[in-house]
C-alpha positions in Angstrom: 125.0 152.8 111.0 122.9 155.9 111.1 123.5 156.2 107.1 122.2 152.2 107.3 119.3 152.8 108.9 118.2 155.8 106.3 118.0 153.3 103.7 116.2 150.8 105.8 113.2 153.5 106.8 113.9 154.7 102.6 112.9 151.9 101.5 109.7 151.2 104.4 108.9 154.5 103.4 108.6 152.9 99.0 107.1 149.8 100.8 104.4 151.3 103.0 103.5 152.1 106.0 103.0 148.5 107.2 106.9 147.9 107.0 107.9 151.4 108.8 105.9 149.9 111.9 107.7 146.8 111.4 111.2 148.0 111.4 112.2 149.2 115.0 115.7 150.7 116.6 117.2 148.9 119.6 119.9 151.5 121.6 119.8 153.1 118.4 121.0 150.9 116.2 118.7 148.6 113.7 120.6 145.0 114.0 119.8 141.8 113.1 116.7 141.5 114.9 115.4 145.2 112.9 116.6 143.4 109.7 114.5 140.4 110.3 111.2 142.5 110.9 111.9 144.1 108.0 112.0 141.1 105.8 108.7 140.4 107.4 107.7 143.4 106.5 108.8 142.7 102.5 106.6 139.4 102.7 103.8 141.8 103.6 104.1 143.0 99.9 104.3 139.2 98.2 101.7 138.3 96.0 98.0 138.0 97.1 99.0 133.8 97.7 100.9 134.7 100.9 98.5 135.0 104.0 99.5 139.0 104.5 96.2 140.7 102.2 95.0 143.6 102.4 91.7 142.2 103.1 92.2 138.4 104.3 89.5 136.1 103.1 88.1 133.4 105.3 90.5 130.5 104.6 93.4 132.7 105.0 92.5 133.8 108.4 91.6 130.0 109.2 95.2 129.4 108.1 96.6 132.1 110.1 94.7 131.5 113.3 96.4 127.9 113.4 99.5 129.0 113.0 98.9 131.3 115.7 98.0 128.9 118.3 100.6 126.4 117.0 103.9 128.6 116.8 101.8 129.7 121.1 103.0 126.2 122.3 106.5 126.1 123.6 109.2 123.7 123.5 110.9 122.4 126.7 114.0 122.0 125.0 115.9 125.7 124.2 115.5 127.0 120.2 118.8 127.1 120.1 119.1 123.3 120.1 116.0 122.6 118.3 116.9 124.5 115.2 120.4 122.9 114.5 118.6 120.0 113.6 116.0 120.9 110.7 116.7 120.2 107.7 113.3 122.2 105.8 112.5 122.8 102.2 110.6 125.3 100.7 106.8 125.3 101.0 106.5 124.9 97.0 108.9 121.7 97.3 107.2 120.0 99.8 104.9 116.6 98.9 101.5 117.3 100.2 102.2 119.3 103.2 99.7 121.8 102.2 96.9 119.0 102.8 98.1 118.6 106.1 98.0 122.5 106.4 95.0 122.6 105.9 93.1 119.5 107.7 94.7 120.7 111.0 93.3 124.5 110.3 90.3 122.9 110.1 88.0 122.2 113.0 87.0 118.6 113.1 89.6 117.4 111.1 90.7 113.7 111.4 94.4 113.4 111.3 96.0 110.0 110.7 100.0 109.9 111.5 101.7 106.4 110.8 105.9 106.0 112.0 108.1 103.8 110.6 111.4 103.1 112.6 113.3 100.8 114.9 113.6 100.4 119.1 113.7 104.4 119.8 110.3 104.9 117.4 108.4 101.9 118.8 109.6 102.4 122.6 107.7 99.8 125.2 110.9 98.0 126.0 112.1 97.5 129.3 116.2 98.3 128.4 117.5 98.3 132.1 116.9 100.3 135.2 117.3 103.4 133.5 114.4 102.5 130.9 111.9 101.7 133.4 111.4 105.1 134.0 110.5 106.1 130.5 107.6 107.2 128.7 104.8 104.7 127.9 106.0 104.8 124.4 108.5 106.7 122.6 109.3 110.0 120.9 105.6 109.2 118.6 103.7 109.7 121.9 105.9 112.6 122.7 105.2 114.5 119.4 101.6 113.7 119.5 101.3 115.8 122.6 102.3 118.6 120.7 100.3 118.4 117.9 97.2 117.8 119.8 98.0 121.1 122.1 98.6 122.6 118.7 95.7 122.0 116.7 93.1 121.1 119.8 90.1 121.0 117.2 91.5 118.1 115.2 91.1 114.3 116.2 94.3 112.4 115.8 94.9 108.5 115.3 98.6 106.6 114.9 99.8 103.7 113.4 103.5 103.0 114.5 104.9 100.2 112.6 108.1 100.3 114.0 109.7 97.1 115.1 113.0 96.9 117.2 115.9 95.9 115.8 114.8 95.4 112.6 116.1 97.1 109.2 114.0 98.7 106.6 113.7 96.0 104.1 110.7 94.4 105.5 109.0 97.2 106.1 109.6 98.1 102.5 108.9 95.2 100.9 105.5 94.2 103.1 104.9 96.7 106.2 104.4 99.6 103.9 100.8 97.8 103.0 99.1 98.1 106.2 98.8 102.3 105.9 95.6 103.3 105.3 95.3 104.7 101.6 94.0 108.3 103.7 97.1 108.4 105.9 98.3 112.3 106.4 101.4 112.3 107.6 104.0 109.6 107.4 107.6 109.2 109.6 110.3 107.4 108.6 113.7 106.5 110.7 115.5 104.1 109.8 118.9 106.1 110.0 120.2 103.0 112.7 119.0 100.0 111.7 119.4 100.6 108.2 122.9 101.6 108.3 124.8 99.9 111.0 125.5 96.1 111.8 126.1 96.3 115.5 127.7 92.4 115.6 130.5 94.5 114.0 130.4 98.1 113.3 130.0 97.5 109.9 128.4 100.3 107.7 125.9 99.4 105.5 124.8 102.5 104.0 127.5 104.3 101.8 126.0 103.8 98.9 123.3 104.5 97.0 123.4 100.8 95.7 123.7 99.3 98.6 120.7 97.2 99.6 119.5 99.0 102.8 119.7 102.5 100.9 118.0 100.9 98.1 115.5 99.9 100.8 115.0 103.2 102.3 114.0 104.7 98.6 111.8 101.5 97.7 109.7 102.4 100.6 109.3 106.1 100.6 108.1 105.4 96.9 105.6 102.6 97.9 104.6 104.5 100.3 103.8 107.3 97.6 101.6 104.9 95.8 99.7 103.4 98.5 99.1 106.9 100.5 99.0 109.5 97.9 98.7 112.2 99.5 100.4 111.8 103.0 103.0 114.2 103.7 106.2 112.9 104.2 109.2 113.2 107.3 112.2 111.6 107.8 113.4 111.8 111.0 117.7 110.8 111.4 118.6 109.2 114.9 122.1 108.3 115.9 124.1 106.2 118.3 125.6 108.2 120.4 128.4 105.5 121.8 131.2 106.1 123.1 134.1 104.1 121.1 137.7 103.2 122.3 140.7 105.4 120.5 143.2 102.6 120.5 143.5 99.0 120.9 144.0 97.3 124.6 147.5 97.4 125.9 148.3 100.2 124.0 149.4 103.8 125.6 145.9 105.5 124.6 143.4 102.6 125.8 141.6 104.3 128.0 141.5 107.1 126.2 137.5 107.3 124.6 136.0 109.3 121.2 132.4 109.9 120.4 130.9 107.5 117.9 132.0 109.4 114.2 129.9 111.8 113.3 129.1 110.2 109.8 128.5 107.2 111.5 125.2 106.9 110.3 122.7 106.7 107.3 121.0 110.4 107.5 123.5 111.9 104.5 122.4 109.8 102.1 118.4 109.2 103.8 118.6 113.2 103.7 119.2 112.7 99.7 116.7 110.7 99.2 113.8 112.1 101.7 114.3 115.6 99.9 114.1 114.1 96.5 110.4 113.4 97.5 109.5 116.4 99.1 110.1 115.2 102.5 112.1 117.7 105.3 114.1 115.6 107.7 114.3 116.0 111.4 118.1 115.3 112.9 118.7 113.9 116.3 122.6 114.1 115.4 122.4 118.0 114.0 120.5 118.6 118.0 122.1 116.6 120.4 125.7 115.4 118.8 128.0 117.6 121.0 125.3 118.5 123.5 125.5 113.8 124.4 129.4 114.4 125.0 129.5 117.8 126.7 127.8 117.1 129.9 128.4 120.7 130.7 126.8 121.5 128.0 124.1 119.4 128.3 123.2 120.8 132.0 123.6 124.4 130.8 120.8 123.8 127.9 118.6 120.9 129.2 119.0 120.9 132.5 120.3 117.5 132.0 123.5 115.1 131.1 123.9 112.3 128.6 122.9 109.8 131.9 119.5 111.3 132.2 119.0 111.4 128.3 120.1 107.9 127.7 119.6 103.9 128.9 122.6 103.1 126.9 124.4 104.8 124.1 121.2 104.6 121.9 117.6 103.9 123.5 116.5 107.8 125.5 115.1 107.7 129.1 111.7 109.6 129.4 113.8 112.6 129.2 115.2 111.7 126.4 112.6 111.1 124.6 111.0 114.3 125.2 113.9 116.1 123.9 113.8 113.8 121.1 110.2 114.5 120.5 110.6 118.4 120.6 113.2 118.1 117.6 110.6 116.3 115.9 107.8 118.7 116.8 110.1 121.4 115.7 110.8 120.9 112.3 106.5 119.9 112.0 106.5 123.1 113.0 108.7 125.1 110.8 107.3 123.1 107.9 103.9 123.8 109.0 105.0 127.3 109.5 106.7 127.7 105.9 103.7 126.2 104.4 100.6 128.5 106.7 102.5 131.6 105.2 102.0 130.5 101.7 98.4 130.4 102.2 98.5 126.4 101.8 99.5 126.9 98.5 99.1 124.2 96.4 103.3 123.1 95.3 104.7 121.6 91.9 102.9 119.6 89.6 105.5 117.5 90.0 105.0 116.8 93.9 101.4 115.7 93.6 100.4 111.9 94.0 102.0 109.2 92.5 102.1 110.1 89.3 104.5 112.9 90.4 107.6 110.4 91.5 110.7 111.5 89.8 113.2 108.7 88.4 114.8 106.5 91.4 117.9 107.9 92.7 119.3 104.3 93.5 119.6 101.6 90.4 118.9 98.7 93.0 115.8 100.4 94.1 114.7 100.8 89.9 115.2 97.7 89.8 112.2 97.1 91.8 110.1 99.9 91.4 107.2 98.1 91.6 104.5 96.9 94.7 105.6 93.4 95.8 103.0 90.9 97.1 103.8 90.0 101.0 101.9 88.3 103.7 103.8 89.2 107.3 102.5 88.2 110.5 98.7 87.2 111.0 98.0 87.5 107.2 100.6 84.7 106.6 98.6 81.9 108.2 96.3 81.0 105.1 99.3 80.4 103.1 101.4 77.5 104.5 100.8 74.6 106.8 102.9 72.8 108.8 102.0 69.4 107.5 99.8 68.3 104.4 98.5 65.3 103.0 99.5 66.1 99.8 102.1 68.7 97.9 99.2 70.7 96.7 96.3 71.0 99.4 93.1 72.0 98.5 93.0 74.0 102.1 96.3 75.1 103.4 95.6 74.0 107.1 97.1 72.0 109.6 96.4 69.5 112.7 99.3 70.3 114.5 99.3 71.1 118.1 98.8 74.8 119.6 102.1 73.8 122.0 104.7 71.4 122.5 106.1 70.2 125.6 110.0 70.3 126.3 112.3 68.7 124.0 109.1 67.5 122.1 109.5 67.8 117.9 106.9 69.6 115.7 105.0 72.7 114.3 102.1 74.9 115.2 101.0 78.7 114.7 102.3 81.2 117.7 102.6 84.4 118.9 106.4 84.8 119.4 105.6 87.6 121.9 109.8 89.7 121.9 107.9 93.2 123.2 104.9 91.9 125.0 104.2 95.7 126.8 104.0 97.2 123.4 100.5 97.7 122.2 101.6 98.2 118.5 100.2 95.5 116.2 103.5 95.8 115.2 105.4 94.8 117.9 103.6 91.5 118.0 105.4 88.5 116.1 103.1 85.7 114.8 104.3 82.8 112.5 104.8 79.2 112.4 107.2 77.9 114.9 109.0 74.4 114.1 111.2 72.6 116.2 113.4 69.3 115.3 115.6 68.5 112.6 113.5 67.6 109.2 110.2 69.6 110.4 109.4 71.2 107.4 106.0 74.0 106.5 104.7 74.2 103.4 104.2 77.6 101.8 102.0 78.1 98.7 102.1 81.1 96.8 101.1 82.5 93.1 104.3 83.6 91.4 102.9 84.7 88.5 102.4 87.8 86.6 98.7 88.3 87.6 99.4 87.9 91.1 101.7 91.1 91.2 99.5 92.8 89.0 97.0 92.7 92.0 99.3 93.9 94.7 99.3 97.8 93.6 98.9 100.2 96.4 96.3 103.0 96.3 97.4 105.4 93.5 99.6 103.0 91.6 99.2 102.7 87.8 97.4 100.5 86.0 99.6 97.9 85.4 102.5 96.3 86.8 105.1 97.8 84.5 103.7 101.3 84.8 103.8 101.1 88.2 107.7 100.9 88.4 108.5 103.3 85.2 109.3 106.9 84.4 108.0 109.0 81.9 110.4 108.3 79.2 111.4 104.5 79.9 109.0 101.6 80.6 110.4 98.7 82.7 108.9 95.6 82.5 109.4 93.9 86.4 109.0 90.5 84.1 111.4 88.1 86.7 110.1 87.1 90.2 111.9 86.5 93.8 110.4 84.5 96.4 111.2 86.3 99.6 110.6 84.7 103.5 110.6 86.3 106.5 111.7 84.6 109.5 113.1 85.3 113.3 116.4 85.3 114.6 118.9 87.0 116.6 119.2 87.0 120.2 115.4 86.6 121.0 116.0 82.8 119.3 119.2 81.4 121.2 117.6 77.6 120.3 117.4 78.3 116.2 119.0 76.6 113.9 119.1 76.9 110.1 116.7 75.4 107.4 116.7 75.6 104.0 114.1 76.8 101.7 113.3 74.4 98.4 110.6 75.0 95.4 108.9 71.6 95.5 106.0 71.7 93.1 104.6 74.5 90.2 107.8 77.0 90.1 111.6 76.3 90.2 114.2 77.7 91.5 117.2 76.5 93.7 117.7 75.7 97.4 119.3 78.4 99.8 119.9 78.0 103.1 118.6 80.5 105.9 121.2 80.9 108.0 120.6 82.7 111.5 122.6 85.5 112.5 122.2 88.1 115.3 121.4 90.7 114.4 118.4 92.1 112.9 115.4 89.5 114.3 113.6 89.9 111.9 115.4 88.1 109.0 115.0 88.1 105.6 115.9 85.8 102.1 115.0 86.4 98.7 115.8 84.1 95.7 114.6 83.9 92.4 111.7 82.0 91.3 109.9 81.5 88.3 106.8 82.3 87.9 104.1 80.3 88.1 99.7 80.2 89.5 100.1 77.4 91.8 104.1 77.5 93.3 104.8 75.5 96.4 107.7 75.9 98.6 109.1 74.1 101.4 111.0 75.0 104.5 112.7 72.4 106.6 115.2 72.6 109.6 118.3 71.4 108.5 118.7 67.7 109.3 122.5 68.0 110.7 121.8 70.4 113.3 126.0 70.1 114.0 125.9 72.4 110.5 123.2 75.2 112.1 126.6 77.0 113.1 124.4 80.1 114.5 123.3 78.5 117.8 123.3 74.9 117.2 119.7 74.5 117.7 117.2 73.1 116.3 114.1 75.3 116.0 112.9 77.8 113.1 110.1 80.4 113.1 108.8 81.5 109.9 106.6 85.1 110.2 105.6 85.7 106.4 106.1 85.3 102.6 106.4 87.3 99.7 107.3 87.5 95.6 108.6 90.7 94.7 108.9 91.6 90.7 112.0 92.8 89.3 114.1 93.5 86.5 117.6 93.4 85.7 117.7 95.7 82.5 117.7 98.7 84.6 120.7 100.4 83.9 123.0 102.2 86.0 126.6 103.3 86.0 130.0 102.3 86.6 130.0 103.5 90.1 127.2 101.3 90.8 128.3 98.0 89.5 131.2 98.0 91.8 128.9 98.5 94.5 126.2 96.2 93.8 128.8 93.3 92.7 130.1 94.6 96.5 126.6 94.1 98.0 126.2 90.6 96.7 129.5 89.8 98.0 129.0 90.3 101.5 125.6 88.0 101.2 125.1 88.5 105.1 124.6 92.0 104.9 120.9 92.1 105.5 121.4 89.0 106.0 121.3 88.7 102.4 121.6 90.0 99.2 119.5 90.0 96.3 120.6 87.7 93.7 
């Protein structure tokens, strides 16, 4: 050891002085702790980029003075626990971090931070006794806390577009449109509803071609396009239930194991986020054995999986603060990593949206480009429920703001599923129809042109180099017309309808089928295209057939066309598993065609 340490102070003493004052001797011995001052010591002698100078100059000391009073506000939740679930990068790999960096070292500063998610991101739902004591919100508000004792000279704002119980692929294919084209920093978790249909366990996520996945990419990259230079997180829940070993009447019945650990979408979300310079913040790599240790738990927290969670998924105000400081804690690090590179700016390659690298998934390629999508109060302009003529000159409608029990018919609504949530989010408007026959009217522009016009801030200049890398040029040439609509156990009385192309465009009938699970349901088919393309929803005229509830009302929250192409290619591996996707159909609770 002594022979150890004589290196050590040899080499301080080639270094400088700076790292013999750095490297110090606990009971005589230099251990881990001595080697880790030491490396701090080496990064002393890093080129003039890192914040250690000789003489700082004013930005770096602005740098390093926020990262002084950031890395001064503690975490309630032990270090130990915190750090098993960050997943970083290196500062030069990260996508726009060093903007962020720098607006919260500055004074002033106006910080946007938007959250994408599910249930446990949009919190404001009464889940039982044990939810009722949670936070007014969820992990978001939890997180914001920290930043704002962190950076206390920088306003913050937040848009949380979560929605419970609802997958990705509307929020990719229309959601991703309402953040502001100066948005900072943008979270994503979708590692539960994107992956798991609870009606049966099923996963939905083991492959990169699988819809869902494809989903999770499509939006990250629109994201890109419409928010160029927002850094990126994706943060990895998990449902922590408890599932039965063996069948009922068998000798191990009673016998219980913790939901699998790959259970989830975060392996293959973790390959995608890092793709695009985004670290990821794991709730499973934190919590997993701490939520089925109680003994654990108590010895850490302070607390046992019944004071962490409602149920097996949604956190109790405790939770959610844990949850929170694993979020916090890999801002931090990042933040951290980034400070001591002086807010460097990274690759080339990681700058705005000309920097996206190909598409990892073939059914994302595929659409690589920004649909066109009305969802929620932006819908209304575009269908009626009744018109005097295919084609109106004004799509709008005479129908009554209510109707009385058992009465038939169709008017505009807020469905109201979260009404304590504040988010605009969280708030469900549409056209509600009730009866067998009622039918809305939906009139949309299918054409090339209107596409053309739906680019996000930062996209390319035209429709085709918006979805393209830099050695092959896709042309999204073919069309789907996509509808949004609610279901699931919110809509007990809904029945199915079937959607029609009456007028302009063609393209053949489907039927939209309720199931339970997510509400917010969505169906895509092809269309042509076409300026003046009218479609037709109408509640299936044998309600007997509506085999989801047997009811006979259907509520239709948006519209949209979404370009694609099929001459993408991809390999062998991938046509089994898209062929796989479109034979499940109810999957999302469809497949693209």
């Amino acid at each position: 050891m002594r022979l150890g340490l004589q290196l050590v102070l040899l080499l301080a003493s080639h270094l400088g002085r700076s790292t013999v004052a750095a490297v110090t001797v606990h009971d005589g011995h230099a251990g881990a702790g001595n080697l880790l001052h030491l490396q701090e010591g080496l990064q002393a002698h890093r080129p003039a980029r890192h914040l250690h100078q000789a003489t700082p100059s004013a930005d770096s000391l602005q740098l390093q003075q926020a990262q002084q009073r950031m890395m001064a506000v503690p975490f309630a939740t032990p270090r130990s626990v915190l750090a098993l679930g960050h997943k970083g990068l290196e500062a030069d790999t990260l996508r726009n971090w060093h903007l962020l960096a720098r607006k919260l070292a500055t004074p002033g500063e106006n910080v946007t931070v938007v959250a994408f998610g599910g249930s446990v991101t949009a919190g404001y739902i009464e889940y039982g006794e044990a939810w009722k004591n949670s936070l007014q919100g969820s992990w978001v508000e939890a997180l914001l806390a920290w930043l704002k004792a962190s950076f206390p000279g920088v306003r913050f704002s937040t848009l949380n577009m979560a929605r419970s119980a609802t997958d990705v692929i509307v929020a990719s294919t229309c959601w991703y449109q309402a953040v502001p084209q100066d948005a900072d920093l943008i979270l994503v978790e979708y590692s539960l509803n994107g992956c798991i249909d609870p009606t049966n366990n099923k996963l939905m996520c083991h492959s990169m071609a699988m819809p869902r996945v494809a989903g999770y990419e499509a939006l990250l990259r629109r994201l890109i396009r419409t928010a160029p230079n927002a850094a990126l997180m994706a943060v990895a829940m998990f449902s922590f239930q408890w599932l039965g070993m063996s069948p009922p009447g068998t000798a191990n019945a009673a016998m219980q194991l913790p939901n699998a650990y790959y259970s989830s979408g975060e392996e293959l979300h973790t390959m995608i986020a890092q793709r695009y310079g985004a670290p990821v913040a794991s709730i499973r790599g934190s919590m997993y054995d701490l939520m089925y240790n109680d003994t654990a738990a108590q010895q850490l927290l302070g607390a046992t999986r019944a004071t962490l969670l409602a149920d097996g998924l949604h956190p109790t105000a405790a939770g959610f603060k844990v949850y929170g400081d694993v979020v916090a804690y890999s801002v931090r690090q990042t933040l951290a990593a980034v400070f001591a590179s002086g807010a460097a700016q990274p690759s080339p390659a990681l700058g705005g949206a000309a920097g996206l690298p190909h598409a990892i998934s073939p059914a994302a390629a595929r659409q690589d480009v920004q649909p066109w999508c009305r969802e929620g109060l932006g819908f209304q302009p575009y269908a009626a429920c009744a018109a005097s003529s295919p084609w109106p000159d004004a799509m709008s409608s005479a129908a009554p703001s209510k109707l009385q029990s058992g009465e038939a018919g169709c008017y505009w609504k807020d469905a109201a599923l979260y009404p304590s949530c504040p988010h605009t989010n969280c708030h469900t408007h549409g056209y509600f129809m009730k009866g067998a026959g009622q039918a809305l009217t939906i009139r949309l522009d299918t054409s090339l042109a209107a596409a053309a016009g739906s680019r996000g801030a930062g996209a390319s200049s035209s429709v085709e180099e918006a979805g393209s890398s830099a050695s092959n040029v896709v042309q999204f040439e073919r069309r789907y017309l996509v509808v949004t609509y609610i279901q699931g156990k919110h809509f007990s009385r809904g029945g199915d309808a079937v959607l029609a192309c009456v007028r302009g465009c063609r393209c053949r009938s489907i039927t939209l089928a309720l199931q339970l699970y997510p509400v917010l349901g969505i169906a895509a088919v092809e269309v042509t295209p076409h300026t003046r393309c009218t479609a037709r929803i109408t509640i299936a005229g044998d309600i007997t057939t509506n085999t989801a509830t047997g009811g006979d009302e259907f509520f239709v929250t948006g519209a949209a066309v979404v370009p694609f192409s099929r001459a993408v290619p991809h390999n062998a591996v991938d046509t089994v598993e898209m062929a796989g996707g479109r034979a499940l159909g109810g999957q999302l609770p469809f497949s693209w065609p």
